[in-house]
C-alpha positions in Angstrom: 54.6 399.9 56.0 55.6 402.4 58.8 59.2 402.8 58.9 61.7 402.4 61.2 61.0 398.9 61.1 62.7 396.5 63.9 63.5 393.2 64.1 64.0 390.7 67.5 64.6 387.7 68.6 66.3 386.2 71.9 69.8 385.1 71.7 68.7 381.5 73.7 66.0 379.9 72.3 64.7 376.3 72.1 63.0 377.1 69.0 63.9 380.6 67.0 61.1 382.7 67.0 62.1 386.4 65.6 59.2 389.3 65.3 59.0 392.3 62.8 57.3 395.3 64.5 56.6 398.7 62.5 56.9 402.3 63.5 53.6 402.0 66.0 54.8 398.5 67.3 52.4 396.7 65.2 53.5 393.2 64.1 54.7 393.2 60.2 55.5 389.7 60.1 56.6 386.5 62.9 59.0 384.0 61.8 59.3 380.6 63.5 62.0 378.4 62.5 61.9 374.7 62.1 64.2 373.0 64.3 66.1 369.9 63.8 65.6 369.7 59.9 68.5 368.3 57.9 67.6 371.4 55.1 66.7 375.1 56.7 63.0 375.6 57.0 61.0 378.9 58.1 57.7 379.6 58.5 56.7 383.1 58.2 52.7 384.3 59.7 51.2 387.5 60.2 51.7 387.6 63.5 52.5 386.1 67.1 49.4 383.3 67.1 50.5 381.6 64.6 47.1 381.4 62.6 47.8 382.9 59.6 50.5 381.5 57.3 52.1 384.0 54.6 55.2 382.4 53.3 57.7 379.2 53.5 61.6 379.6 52.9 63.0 376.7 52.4 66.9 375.6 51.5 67.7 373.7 48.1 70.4 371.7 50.1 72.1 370.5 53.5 74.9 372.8 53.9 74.1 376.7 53.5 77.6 377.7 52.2 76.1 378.7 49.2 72.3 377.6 49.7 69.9 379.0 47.8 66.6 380.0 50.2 63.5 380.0 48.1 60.3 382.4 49.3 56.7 380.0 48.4 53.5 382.1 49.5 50.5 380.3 51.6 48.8 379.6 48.1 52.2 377.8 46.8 53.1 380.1 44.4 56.5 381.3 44.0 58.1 384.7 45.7 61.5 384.4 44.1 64.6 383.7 46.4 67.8 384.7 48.3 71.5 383.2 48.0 74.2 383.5 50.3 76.9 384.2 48.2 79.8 381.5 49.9 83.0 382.6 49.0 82.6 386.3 49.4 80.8 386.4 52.8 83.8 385.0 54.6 85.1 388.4 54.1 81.5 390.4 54.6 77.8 389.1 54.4 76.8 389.0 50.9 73.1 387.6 49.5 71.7 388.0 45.8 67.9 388.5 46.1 66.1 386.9 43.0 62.5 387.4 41.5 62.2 385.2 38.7 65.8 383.4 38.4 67.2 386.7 38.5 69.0 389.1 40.5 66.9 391.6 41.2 68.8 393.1 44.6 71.7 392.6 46.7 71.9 392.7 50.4 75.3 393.4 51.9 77.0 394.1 55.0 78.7 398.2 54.5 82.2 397.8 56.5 83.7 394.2 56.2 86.4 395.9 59.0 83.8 395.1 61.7 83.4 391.5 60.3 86.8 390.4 60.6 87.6 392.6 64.0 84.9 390.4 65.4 86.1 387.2 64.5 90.1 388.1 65.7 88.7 389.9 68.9 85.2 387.8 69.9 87.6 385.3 70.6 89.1 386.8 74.1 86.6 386.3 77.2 86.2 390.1 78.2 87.7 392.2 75.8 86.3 390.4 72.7 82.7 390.9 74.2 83.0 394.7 74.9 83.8 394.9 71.2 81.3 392.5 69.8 79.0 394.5 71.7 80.9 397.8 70.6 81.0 396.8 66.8 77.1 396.6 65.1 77.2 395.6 62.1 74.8 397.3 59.2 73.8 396.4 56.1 72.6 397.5 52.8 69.8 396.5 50.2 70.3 398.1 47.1 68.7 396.7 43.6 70.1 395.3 40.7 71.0 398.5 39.3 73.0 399.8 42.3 70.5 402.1 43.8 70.4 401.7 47.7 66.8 401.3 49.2 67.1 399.8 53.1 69.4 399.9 55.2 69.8 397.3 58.1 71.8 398.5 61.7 72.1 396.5 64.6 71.4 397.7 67.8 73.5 397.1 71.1 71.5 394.5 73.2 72.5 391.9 75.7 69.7 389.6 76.3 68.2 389.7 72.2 69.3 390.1 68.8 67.6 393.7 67.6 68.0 395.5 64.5 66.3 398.5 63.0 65.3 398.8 59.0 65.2 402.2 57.7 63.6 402.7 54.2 66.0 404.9 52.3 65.1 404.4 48.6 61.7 404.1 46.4 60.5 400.1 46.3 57.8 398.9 45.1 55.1 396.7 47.5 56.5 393.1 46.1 60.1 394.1 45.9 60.0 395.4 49.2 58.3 391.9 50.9 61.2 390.1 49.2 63.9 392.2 50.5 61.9 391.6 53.9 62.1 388.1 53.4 65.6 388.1 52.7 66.7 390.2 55.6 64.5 387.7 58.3 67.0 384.8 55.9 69.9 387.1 56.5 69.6 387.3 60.4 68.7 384.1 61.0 72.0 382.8 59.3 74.1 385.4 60.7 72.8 385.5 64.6 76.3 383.8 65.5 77.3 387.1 65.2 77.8 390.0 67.7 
């Protein structure tokens, strides 16, 4: 893939619909989300039309507090999973990425500060949206053995949710997909947020 990747999707949508474009604006990957589903569903295609399916991520339960999101590829086999990790992203966003039934990276948001200044400040009409709009968030996929290999950054933007994934470690062509998957997971869950 041609790195910097980006990733958008408008903030008001009837049904979520979030595109993956590469370095030459090429789509990567189109996600539409299933809505009113009592467990999270996403469908994941090639591209915009729709035609061509690549993968289902579907939740193992009602509430995603701790929900564990497994990957299943057009031909049903399975692409391993992600797991928001409850407890610890109240403070900052934490998922375990899993190939396997085990952990083979973490994705995690790199200064918890502009987590909780968001939640104290978002909540004041003009102030609290300059500095959700000030404070972008970024996040980190390292694997299991701490090395860092993406990084996530969200980019100021009024009318859409955009981010911009910069490759900054050696990842193999699977590992890579997953962490991929996990990140379209990750933003889809988190979009609440500035």
């Amino acid at each position: 893939m041609q790195y910097p990747l980006d990733i958008r999707f408008k903030l008001w949508a009837f049904s979520q619909q979030v595109a993956v474009r590469d370095a030459n604006k090429n789509t990567v990957l189109f996600v539409k989300q299933k809505m009113f589903r009592l467990k999270e569903k996403v469908e994941v295609f090639s591209d915009s039309k729709l035609k061509d399916k690549l993968f289902d991520i579907q939740a193992d339960r009602i509430l995603d507090f701790s929900a564990n999101y497994r990957f299943t590829a057009s031909d049903g086999s399975d692409w391993g999973s992600v797991r928001r990790r409850g407890m610890r992203s109240l403070w900052s966003a934490h998922y375990e990425i899993f190939e396997n039934n085990a952990i083979e990276m973490h994705l995690r948001e790199e200064s918890p500060w502009k987590k909780l200044i968001e939640s104290v400040l978002g909540e004041l009409p003009i102030i609290g949206f300059i500095f959700v709009f000030l404070l972008n968030p970024s996040y980190l996929i390292t694997k299991a053995d701490g090395r860092p290999v993406l990084r996530v950054l969200k980019k100021p933007s009024f009318f859409e949710r955009y981010f911009v994934i910069e490759k900054i470690g050696e990842i193999d062509e699977d590992d890579e997909l997953r962490a991929l998957l996990s990140l379209l997971m990750m933003v889809l869950l988190e979009k609440r947020r500035g």
